[in-house]
C-alpha positions as CSV (number, residue, x, y, z in Angstrom):
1,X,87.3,207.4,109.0
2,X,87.7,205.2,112.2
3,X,85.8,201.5,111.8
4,X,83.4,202.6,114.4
5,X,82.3,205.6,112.3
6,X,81.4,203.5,109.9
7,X,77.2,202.5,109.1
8,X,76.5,198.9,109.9
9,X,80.4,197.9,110.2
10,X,81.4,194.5,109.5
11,X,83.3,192.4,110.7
12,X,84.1,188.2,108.5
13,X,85.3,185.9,111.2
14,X,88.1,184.0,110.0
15,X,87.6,180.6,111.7
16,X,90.9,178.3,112.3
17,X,91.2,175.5,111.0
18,X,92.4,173.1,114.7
19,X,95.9,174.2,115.6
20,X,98.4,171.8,116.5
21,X,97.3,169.7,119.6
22,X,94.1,170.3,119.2
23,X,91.9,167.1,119.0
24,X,90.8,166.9,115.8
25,X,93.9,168.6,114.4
26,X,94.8,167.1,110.9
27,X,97.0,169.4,109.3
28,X,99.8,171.5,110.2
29,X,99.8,175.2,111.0
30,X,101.4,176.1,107.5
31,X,98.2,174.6,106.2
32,X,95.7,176.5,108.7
33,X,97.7,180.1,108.2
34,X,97.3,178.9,104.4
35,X,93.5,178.8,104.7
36,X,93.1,181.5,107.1
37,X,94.7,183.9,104.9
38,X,92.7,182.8,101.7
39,X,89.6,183.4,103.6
40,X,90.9,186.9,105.1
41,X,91.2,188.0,101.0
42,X,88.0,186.7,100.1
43,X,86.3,189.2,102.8
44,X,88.7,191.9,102.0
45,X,87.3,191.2,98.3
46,X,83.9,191.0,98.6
47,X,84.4,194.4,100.7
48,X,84.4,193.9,104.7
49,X,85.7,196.4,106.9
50,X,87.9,194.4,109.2
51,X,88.4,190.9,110.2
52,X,88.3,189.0,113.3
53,X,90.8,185.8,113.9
54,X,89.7,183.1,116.1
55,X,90.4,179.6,117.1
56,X,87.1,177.5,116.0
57,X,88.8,174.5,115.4
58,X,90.1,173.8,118.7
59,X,87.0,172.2,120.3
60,X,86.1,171.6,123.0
61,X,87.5,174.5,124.3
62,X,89.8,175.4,126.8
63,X,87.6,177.2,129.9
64,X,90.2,180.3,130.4
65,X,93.8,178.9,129.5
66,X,95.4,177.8,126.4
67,X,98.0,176.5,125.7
68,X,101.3,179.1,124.6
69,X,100.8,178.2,121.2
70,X,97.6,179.3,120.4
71,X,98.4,182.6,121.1
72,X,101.5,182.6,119.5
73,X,99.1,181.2,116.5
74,X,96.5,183.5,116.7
75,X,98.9,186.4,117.0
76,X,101.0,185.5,113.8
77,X,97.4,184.9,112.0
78,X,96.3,188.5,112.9
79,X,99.8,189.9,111.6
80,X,100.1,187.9,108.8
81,X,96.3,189.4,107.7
82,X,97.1,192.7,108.6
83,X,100.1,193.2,106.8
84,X,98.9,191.2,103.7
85,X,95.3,193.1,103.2
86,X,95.5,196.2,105.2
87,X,92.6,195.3,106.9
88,X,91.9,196.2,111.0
89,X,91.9,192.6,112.7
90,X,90.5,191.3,116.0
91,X,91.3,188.0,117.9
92,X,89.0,186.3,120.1
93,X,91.0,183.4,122.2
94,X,88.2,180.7,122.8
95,X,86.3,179.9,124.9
96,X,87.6,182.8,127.3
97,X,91.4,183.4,127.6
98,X,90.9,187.0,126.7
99,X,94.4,187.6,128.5
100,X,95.9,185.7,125.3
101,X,93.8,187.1,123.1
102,X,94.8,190.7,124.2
103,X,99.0,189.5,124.3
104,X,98.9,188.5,120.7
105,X,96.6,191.4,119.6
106,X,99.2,193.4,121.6
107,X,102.4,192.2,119.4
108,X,100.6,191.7,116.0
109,X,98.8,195.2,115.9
110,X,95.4,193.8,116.0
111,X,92.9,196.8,116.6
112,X,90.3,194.5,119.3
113,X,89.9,191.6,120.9
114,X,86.2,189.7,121.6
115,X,85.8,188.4,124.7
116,X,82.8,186.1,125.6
117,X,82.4,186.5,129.2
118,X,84.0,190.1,130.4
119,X,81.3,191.0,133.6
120,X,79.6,188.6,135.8
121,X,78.8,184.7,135.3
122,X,78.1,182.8,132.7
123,X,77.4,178.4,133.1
124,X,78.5,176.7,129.5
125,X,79.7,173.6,127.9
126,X,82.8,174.3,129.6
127,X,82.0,174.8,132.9
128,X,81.1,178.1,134.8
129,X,83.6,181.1,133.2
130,X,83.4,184.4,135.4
131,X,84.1,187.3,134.2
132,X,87.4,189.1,134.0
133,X,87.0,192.8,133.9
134,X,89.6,193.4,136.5
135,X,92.6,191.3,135.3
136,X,92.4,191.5,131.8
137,X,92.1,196.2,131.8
138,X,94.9,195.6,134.1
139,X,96.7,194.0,131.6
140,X,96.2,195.9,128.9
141,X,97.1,199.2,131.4
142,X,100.3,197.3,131.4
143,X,101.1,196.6,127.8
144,X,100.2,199.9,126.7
145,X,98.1,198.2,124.4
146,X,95.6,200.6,122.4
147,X,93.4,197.6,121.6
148,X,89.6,197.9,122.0
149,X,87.7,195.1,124.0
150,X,84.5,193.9,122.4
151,X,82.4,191.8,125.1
152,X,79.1,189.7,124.4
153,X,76.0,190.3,126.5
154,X,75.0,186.8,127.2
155,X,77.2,185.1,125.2
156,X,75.8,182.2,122.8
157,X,75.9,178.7,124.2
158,X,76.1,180.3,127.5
159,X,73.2,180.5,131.2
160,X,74.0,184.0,132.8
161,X,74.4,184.1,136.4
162,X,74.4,187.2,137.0
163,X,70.6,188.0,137.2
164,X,70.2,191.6,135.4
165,X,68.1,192.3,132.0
166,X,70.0,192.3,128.9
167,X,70.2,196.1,128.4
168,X,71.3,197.0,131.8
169,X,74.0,194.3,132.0
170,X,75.0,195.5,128.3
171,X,75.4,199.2,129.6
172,X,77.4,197.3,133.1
173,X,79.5,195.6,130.5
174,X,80.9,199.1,129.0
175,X,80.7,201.6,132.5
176,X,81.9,199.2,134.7
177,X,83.5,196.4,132.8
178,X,85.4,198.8,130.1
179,X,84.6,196.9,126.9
180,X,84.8,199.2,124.3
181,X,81.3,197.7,122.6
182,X,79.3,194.8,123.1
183,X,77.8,192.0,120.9
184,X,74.5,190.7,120.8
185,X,74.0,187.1,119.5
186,X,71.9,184.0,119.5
187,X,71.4,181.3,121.4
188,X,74.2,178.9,119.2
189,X,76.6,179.4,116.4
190,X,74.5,180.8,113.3
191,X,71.3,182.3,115.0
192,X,70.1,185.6,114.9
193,X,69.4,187.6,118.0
194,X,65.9,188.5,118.7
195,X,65.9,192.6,116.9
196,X,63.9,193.5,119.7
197,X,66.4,192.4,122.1
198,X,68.9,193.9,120.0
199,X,66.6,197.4,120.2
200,X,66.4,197.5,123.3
201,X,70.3,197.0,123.8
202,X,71.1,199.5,121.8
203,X,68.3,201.9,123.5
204,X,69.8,201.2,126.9
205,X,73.6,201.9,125.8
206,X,73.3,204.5,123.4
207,X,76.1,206.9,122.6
208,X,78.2,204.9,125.6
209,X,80.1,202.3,122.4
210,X,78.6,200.7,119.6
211,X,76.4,197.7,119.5
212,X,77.1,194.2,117.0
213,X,75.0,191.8,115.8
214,X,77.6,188.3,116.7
215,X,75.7,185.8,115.4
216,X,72.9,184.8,113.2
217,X,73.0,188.3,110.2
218,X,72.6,187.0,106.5
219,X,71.4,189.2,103.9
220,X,67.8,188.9,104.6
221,X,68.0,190.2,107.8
222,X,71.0,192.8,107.6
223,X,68.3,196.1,106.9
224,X,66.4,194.7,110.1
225,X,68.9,194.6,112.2
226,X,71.0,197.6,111.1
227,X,68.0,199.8,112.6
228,X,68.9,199.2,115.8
229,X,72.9,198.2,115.7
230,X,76.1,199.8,115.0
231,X,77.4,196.5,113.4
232,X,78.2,193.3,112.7
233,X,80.3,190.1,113.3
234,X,79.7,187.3,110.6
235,X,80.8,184.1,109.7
236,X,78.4,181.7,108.9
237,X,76.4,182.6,106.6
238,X,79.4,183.9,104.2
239,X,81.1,179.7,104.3
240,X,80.3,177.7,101.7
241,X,76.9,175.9,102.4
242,X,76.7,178.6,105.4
243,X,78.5,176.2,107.3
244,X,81.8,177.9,109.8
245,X,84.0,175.0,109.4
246,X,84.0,175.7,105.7
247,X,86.2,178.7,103.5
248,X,84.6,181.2,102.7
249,X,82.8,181.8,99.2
250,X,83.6,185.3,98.3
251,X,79.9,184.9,96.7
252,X,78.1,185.0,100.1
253,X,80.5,187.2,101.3
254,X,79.7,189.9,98.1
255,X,75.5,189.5,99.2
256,X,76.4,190.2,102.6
257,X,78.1,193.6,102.0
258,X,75.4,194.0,99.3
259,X,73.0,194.4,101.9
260,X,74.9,196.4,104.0
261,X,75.9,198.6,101.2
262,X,72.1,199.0,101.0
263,X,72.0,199.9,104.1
264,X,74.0,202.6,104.1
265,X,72.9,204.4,100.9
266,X,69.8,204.3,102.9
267,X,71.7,206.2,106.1
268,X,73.2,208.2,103.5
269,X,70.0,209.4,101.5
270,X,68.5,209.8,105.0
271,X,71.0,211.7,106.7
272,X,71.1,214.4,103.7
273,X,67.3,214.7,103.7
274,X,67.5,215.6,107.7
């Protein structure tokens, strides 16, 4: 079964520790593939689906370029996970450098990159990012890389531009901007979505990719969401203290896919009753 057959897929976010030259960087990356890879097995044991590497610790961000290294970083992150836990992995390059994200998922096998701002124009603590549609499906043309693009719809910590309602520029973002799916999150790190925003998202794409909750699910609100969402991408509220710059506690992580398993014994039940 391919991850995007699944019921209420999801996704732990394994946040990085800062990488080298970052400015609050304190360790070295032997220490951050160290913790990245104990949080990767705590999702894999509590039951997720497939992971998704980024670099959190690097604030402030980097508009659209990093630096060589944090691809070559995030790319031996992603294989390291792969190979170790079998699990499918994503990268998303922060804030925007989907270009590196998509070279490292290229040559460590990752199955997807995220990529906050794929279609139109977003303002954000880092300055205005546009999108880049054009360059970055170019690039992948290139490569030959069978990796799936994931885009946000109004992207968290983010003022669109580009004046259009949520569900027609989420249905732009997969017809016109080729993202394979698109997430829907909250205003900031940690906050839930509005599920009637997320409805009408998923009402407006339909059948056209699947549709993830980015920000903001917990266990309380996994069933309420999974009505109207293909998946999810979660970090928070699986850390210790449901805070991201923590490890993960394989605890939280275990109640998270406990409500999703719910959820799809539910599917299940209903789908043999139809």
């Amino acid at each position: 079964m391919g991850l995007w057959d699944r019921t209420a897929v999801a996704i732990g976010v394994v946040h990085l520790h800062p990488l080298p030259g970052a400015p609050s960087a304190q360790r070295d990356f032997d220490a951050v593939l160290e913790a990245a890879m104990s949080d990767a097995q705590a999702y894999k044991d509590a039951g997720f689906d497939a992971v998704l590497v980024e670099n959190h610790g690097d604030a402030p961000f980097r508009k659209e370029r990093c630096e060589p290294h944090v691809a070559a970083s995030l790319a031996l992150c992603a294989r390291q996970i792969r190979d170790a836990y079998g699990l499918p992995v994503g990268i998303n390059c922060l804030r925007n450098d989907a270009h590196s994200a998509l070279g490292a998922a290229a040559v460590s096998g990752a199955a997807m990159i995220r990529v906050n701002v794929l279609v139109g124009a977003v303002a954000t603590d880092q300055g205005l990012i546009e999108g880049c549609a054009d360059s970055l499906l170019r690039y992948r043309q290139r490569l030959g890389a069978e990796v799936d693009v994931l885009a946000d719809v109004n992207v968290k910590f983010g003022t669109p531009l580009y004046d259009a309602p949520a569900p027609a520029l989420a249905v732009t973002t997969i017809e016109r901007g080729g993202a394979r799916g698109v997430i829907v999150t909250g205003s900031q790190t940690g906050s839930p979505p509005d599920v009637e925003q997320v409805a009408a998202i998923k009402d407006a794409v339909g059948t056209r990719g699947p549709v993830l909750v980015g920000s903001g699910a917990d266990p309380a609100n996994v069933a309420a969401f999974a009505a109207h969402c293909d998946g999810f991408i979660v970090g928070s509220s699986c850390k210790r203290n449901g805070d991201p710059h923590q490890a993960v506690d394989v605890d939280r992580a275990r109640a998270f896919m406990s409500a999703v398993s719910d959820v799809r014994t539910t599917s299940s039940t209903r789908d043999a009753d139809a």
